[in-house]
C-alpha positions as CSV (number, residue, x, y, z in Angstrom):
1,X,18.7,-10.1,3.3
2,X,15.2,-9.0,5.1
3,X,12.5,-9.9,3.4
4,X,9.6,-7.3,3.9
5,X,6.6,-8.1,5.3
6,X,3.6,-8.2,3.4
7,X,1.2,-4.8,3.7
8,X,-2.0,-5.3,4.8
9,X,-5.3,-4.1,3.7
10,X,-9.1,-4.2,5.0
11,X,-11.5,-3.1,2.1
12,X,-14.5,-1.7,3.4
13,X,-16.6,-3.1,0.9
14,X,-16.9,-5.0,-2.8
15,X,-15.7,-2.2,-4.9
16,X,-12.6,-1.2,-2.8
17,X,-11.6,-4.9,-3.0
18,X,-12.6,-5.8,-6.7
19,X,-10.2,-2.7,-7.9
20,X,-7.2,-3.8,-5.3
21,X,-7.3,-7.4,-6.3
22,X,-7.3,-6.3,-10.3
23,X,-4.4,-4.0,-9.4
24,X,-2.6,-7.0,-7.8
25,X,-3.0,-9.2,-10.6
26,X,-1.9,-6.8,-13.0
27,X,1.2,-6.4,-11.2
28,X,2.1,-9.7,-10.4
29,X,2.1,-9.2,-6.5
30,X,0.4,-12.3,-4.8
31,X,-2.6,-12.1,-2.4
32,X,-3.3,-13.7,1.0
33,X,-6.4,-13.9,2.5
34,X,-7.2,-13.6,6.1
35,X,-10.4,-13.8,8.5
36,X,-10.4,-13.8,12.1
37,X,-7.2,-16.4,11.7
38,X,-8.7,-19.2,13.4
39,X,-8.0,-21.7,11.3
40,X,-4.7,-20.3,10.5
41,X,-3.0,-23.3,11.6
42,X,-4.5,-25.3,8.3
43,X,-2.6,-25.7,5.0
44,X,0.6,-23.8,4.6
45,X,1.0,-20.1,4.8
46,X,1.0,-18.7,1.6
47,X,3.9,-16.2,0.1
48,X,2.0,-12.5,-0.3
49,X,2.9,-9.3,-0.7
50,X,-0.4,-8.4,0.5
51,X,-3.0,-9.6,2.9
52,X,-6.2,-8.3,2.5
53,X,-8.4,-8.9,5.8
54,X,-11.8,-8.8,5.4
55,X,-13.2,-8.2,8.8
56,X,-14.7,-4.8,7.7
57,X,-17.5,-6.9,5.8
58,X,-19.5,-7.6,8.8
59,X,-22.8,-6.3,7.6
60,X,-26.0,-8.4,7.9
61,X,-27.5,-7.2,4.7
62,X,-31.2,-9.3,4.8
63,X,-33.0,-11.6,7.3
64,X,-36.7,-13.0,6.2
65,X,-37.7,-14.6,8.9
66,X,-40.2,-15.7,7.9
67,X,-38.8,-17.5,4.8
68,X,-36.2,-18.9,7.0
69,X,-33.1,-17.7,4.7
70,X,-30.3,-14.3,5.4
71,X,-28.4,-12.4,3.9
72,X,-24.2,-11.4,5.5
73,X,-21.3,-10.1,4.8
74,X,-18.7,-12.6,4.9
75,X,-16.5,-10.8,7.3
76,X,-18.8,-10.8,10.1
77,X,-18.2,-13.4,13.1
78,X,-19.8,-16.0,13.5
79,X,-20.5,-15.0,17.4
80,X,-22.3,-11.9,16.3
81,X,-24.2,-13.8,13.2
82,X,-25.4,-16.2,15.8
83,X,-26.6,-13.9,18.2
84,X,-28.6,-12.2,15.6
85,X,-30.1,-15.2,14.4
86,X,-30.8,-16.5,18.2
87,X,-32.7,-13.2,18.5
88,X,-35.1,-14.2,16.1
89,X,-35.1,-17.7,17.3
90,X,-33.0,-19.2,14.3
91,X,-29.5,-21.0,13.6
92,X,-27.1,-22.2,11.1
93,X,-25.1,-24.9,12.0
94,X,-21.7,-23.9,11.1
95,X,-20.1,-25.4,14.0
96,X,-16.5,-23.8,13.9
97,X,-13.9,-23.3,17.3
98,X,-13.4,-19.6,18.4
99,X,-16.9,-18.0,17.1
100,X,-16.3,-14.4,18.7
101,X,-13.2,-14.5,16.3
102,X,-14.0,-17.0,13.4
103,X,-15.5,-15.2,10.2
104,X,-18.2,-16.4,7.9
105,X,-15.8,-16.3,4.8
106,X,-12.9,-18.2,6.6
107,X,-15.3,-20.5,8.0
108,X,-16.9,-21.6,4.2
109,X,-13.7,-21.6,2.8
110,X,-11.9,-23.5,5.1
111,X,-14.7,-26.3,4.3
112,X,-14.7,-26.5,8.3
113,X,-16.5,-29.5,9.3
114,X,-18.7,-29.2,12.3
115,X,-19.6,-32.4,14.9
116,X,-23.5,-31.7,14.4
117,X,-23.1,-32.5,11.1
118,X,-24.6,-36.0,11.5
119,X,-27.9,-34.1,12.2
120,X,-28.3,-31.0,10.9
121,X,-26.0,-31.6,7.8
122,X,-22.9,-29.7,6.9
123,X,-22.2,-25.7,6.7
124,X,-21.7,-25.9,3.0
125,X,-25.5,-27.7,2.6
126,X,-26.6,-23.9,4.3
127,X,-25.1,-22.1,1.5
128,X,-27.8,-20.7,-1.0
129,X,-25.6,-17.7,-2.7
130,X,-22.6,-16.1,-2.3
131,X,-20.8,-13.0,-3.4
132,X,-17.4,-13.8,-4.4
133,X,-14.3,-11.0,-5.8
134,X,-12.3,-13.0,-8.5
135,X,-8.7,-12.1,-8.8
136,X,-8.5,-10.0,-12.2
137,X,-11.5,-7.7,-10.1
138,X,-14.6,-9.2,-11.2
139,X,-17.6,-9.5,-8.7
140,X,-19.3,-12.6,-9.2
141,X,-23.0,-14.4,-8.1
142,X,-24.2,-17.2,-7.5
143,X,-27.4,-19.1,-6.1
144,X,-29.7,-15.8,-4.6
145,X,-32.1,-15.5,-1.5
146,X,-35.0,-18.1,-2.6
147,X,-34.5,-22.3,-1.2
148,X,-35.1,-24.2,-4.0
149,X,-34.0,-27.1,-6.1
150,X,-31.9,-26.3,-9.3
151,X,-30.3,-28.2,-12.2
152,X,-27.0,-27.7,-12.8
153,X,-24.2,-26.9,-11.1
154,X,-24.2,-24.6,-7.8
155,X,-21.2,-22.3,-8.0
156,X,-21.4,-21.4,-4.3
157,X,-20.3,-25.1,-3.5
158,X,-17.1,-24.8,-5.6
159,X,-16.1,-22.1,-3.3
160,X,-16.6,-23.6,0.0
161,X,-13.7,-25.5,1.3
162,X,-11.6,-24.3,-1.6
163,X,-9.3,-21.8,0.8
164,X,-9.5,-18.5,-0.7
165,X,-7.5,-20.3,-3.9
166,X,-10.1,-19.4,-6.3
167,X,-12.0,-15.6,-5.2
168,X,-12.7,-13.9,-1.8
169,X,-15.6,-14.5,-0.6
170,X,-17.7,-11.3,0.0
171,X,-21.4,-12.2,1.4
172,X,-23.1,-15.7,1.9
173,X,-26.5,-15.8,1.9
174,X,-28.0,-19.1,4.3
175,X,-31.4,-21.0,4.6
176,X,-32.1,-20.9,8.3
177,X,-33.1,-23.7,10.7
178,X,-35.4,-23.3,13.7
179,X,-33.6,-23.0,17.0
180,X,-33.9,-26.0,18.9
181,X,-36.0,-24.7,22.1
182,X,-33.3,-26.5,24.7
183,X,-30.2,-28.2,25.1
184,X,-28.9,-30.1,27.7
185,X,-24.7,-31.7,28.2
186,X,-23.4,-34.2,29.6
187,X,-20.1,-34.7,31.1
188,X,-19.0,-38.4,31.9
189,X,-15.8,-40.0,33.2
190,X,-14.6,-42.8,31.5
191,X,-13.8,-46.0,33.6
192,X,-11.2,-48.5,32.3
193,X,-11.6,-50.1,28.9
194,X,-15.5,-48.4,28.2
195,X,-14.2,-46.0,25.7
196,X,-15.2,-48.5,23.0
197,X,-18.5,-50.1,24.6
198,X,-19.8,-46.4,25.2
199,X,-19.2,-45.6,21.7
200,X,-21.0,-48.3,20.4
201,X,-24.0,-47.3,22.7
202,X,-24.1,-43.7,21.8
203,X,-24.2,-44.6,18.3
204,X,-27.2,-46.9,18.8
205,X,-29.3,-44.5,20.5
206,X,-32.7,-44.2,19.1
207,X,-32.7,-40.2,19.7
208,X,-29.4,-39.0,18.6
209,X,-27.2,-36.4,20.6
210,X,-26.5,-33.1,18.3
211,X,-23.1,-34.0,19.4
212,X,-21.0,-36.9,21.4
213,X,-17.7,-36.7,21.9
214,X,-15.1,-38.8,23.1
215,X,-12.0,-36.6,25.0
216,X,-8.5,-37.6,26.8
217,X,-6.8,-34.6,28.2
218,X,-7.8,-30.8,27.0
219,X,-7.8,-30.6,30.9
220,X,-7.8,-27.0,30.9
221,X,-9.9,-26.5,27.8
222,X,-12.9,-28.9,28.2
223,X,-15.7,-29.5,30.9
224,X,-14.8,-32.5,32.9
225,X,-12.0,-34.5,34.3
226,X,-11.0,-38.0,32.4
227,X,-11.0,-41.6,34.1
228,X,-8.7,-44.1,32.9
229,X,-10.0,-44.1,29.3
230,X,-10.9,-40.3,29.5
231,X,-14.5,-39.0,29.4
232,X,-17.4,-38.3,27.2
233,X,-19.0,-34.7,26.3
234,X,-22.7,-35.0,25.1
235,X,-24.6,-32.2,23.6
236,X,-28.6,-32.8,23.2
237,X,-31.0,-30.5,22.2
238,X,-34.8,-30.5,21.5
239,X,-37.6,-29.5,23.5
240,X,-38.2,-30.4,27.0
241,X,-40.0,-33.5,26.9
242,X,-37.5,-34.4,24.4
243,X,-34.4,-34.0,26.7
244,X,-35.9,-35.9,29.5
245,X,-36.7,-38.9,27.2
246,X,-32.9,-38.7,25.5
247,X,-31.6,-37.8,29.1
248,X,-33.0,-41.3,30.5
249,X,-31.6,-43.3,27.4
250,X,-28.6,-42.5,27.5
251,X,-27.9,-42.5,31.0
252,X,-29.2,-46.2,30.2
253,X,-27.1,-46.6,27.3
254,X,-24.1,-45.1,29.4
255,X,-24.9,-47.5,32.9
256,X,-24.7,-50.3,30.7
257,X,-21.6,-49.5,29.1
258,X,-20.1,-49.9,32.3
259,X,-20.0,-46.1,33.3
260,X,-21.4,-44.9,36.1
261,X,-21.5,-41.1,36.9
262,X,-22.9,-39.2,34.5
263,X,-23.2,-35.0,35.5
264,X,-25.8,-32.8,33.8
265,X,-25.3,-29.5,32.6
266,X,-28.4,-27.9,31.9
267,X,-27.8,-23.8,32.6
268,X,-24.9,-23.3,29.8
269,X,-25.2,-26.3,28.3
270,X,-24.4,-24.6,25.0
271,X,-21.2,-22.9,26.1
272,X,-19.8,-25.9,27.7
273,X,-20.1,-27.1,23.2
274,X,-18.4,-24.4,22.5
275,X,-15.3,-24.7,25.0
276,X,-15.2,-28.7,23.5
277,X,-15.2,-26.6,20.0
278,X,-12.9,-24.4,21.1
279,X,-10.1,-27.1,21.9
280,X,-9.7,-28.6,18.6
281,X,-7.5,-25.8,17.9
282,X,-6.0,-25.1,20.6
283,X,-2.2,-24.9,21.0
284,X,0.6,-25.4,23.3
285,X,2.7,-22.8,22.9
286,X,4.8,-23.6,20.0
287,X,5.6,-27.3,21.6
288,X,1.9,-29.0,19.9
289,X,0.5,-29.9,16.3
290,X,-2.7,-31.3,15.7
291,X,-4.3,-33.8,13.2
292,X,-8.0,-34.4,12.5
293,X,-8.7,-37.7,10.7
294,X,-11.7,-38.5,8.7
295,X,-12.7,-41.6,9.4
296,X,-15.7,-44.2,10.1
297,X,-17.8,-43.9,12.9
298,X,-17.5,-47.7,13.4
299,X,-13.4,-47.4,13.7
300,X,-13.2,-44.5,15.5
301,X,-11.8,-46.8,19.1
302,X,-9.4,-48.5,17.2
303,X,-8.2,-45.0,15.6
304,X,-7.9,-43.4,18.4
305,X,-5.9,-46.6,20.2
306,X,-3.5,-46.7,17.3
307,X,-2.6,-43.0,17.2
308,X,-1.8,-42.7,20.9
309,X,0.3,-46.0,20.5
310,X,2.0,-44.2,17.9
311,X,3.0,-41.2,19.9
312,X,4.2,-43.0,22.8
313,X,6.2,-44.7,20.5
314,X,7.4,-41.4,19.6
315,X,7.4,-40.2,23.5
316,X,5.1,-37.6,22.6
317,X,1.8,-36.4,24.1
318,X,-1.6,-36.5,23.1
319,X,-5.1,-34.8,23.9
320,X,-8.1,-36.7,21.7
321,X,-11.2,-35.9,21.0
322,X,-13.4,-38.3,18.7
323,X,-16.6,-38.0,17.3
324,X,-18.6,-40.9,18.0
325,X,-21.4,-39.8,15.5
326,X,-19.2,-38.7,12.8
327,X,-15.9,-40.3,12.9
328,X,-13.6,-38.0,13.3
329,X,-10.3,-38.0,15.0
330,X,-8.8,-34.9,16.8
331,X,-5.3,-36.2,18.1
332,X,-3.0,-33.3,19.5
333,X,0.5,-34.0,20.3
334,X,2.8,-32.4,22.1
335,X,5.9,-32.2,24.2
336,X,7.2,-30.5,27.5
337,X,10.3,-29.2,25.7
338,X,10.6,-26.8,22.2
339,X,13.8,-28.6,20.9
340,X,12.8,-32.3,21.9
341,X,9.2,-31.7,19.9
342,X,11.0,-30.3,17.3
343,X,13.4,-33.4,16.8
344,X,10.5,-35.5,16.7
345,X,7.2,-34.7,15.4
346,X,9.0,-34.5,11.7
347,X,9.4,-38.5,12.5
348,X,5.9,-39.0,13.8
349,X,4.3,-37.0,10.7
350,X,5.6,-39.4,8.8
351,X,4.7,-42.4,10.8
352,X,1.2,-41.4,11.0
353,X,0.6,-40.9,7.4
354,X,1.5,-44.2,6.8
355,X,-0.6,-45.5,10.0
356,X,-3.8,-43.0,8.3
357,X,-2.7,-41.5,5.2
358,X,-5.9,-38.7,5.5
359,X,-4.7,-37.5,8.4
360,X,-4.9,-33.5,8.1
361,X,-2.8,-31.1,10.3
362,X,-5.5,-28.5,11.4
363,X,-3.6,-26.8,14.5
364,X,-0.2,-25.6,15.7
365,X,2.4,-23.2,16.2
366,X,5.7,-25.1,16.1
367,X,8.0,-23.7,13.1
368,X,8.1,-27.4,12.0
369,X,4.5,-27.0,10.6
370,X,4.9,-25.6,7.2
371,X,7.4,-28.6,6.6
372,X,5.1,-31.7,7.3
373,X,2.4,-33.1,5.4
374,X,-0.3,-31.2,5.9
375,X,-3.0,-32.3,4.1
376,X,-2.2,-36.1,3.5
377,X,-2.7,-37.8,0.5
378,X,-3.8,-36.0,-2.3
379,X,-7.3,-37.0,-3.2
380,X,-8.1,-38.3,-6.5
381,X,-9.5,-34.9,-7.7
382,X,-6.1,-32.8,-7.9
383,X,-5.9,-32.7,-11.5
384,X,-9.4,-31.1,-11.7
385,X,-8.6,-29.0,-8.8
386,X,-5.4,-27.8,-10.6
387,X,-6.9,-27.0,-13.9
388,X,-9.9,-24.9,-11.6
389,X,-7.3,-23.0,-10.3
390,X,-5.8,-21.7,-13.5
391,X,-9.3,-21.1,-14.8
392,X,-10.4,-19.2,-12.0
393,X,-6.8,-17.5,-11.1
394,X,-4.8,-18.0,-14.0
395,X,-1.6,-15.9,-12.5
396,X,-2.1,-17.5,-9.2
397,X,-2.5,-14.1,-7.5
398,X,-4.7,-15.7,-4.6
399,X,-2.9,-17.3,-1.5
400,X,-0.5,-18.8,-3.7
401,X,0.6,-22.4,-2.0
402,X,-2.1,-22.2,0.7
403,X,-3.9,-25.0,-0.3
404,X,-3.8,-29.2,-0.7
405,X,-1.3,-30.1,-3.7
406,X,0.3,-26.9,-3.4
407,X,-2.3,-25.0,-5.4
């Protein structure tokens, strides 16, 4: 029997999308939500009979500049919401791959988590209001326009990182951060066995990077061409007698980690960031899945050793990328061949949950996906998480299954 497909639906503003949602609800057809579909490839796809998309919310509705904070619809990309904030000199650091086609809404709710975060904090710290359409129709506020301390508890947090599970997010509203006035990369091969030593030096550095990055392989996706234990992608940014004094440190830092070339990137120095952005979800065709692990800074070498011992155990292939201020580990794995992949990456799922049970998949195309463990361990928190759910969405009308624990 052929199952129809799901009709789709772009509301052109709060209204339209309060009175479909409440009409859904009512009739007990379930409700997926889409964005640009960047992040598509995290959690599973949920069952819908309609998927409401909402890139026709793409108005910037207030920017004080002045007061540092704006005001956007949460359909609107994150390449045109940066541009407009450039324009007046500001950012927000919401550091998520594929910006011409990520949206604000599926950037919040997917809780992405950004590798500038060690600096400037994460996306969700930005957040001060939202707009939100609940399923039975009702249009929600939280937080408002003004950066300030509050007591109690901030609604537009619950809502970030919670997948679309509990409301569609409409509008965001942001506190602002200064543009830094330059930013310079760096592109480093990485001789045999200085992965670990240059992680331990980046991360002792008395100016911090915005971003430093460990890669193997993404040879057509990121800057650079790997040594035997791959290469290094820095990102600094400050003013210009602040680059020259972080330029010459770590250059020091690097020499005496043993590697020697170091190239600098000064003229698109921001878009070579974006490319390393970019790759963490990128695909093979339907041959790759990735996994991001949260993990220490101070464990990140061995991590990264132990899953590449894995998937050779597995004869699969891998692309890394870790985050030497943060942590995290981006391990893609892939094979040559559809059917071979497919026969073994159900093996390997399993094998690395019990080598890192957090180990989330974040990427990938393969029809094996929806079957593997896709978020890890559940965290403590799933009962709450559970009984917010039926609070919020008590028919479970919104992207039914798309979330951790099934929710």
């Amino acid at each position: 029997m052929t199952v129809a497909a799901p009709r789709r639906v772009a509301p052109k503003n709060a209204e339209e999308l309060s009175d479909l949602l409440a009409a859904c609800d009512r009739a007990g057809e379930k409700v997926g939500i889409e964005g640009g579909g960047t992040l598509r490839g995290m959690g599973a796809p949920p069952a819908a009979d309609v998927i409401v998309q909402t890139t026709k919310l793409k108005a910037i509705l207030s920017h004080e500049h002045a007061d540092l904070t704006t005001s956007v619809q949460a359909g609107m990309t994150l390449g045109k919401f940066f541009d407009s904030l450039a324009s007046a000199g500001q950012f927000v650091p919401l550091d998520a791959p594929r910006r011409r086609a990520a949206t604000i809404g599926g950037t919040l709710a997917a809780g992405w988590l950004g590798p500038r975060r060690h600096l400037f904090g994460r996306g969700r710290d930005y957040v001060i209001g939202t707009q939100i359409v609940l399923a039975d129709g009702t249009i929600a506020k939280a937080g408002g326009m003004v950066v300030k301390n509050v007591t109690g508890y901030d609604m537009s947090k619950l809502y970030v990182g919670s997948f679309g599970t509990l409301g569609v997010l409409t509008q965001a509203n942001f506190k602002t951060l200064p543009m830094p006035p330059g930013a310079r990369a760096f592109v480093a091969p990485l001789p045999i066995q200085t992965r670990a030593r240059a992680i331990d030096r980046l991360q002792a550095l008395s100016i911090p990077p915005s971003a430093a990055l460990v890669v193997n392989g993404y040879a057509r996706e990121i800057d650079g061409e790997d040594a035997d234990d791959g290469r290094l992608v820095v990102l600094i940014e400050g003013s210009p007698a602040l680059l020259e004094r972080a330029t010459r440190e770590l250059r020091s830092a690097l020499g005496k980690a043993g590697v020697p070339e170091t190239r600098i990137i000064d003229a698109g120095a921001r878009d070579a960031f974006e490319r390393t952005l970019d790759a963490y979800v990128s695909t093979v065709a339907e041959r790759s899945i990735t996994y991001r692990v949260l993990g220490d800074p101070v464990g990140l070498a061995e991590c990264l050793h132990g899953v590449c011992a894995l998937a050779e155990r597995f004869e699969l292939k891998t692309d890394l990328i870790g985050d030497a201020m943060n942590g995290d580990a981006i391990v893609r794995v892939r094979d040559d061949n559809d059917r071979a992949f497919s026969s073994k990456i159900e093996m390997f799922d399993d094998a690395l949950h019990d080598l890192e049970p957090r180990a989330i998949v974040i990427a990938g195309d393969a029809p094996m996906r929806p079957i593997l463990n896709l978020w890890g361990s559940p965290p403590a928190a799933l009962a709450q998480m559970r009984a917010i759910k039926a609070r919020f969405d008590p028919n479970n009308t919104l992207n039914p299954g798309r979330f951790v624990g099934g929710i």
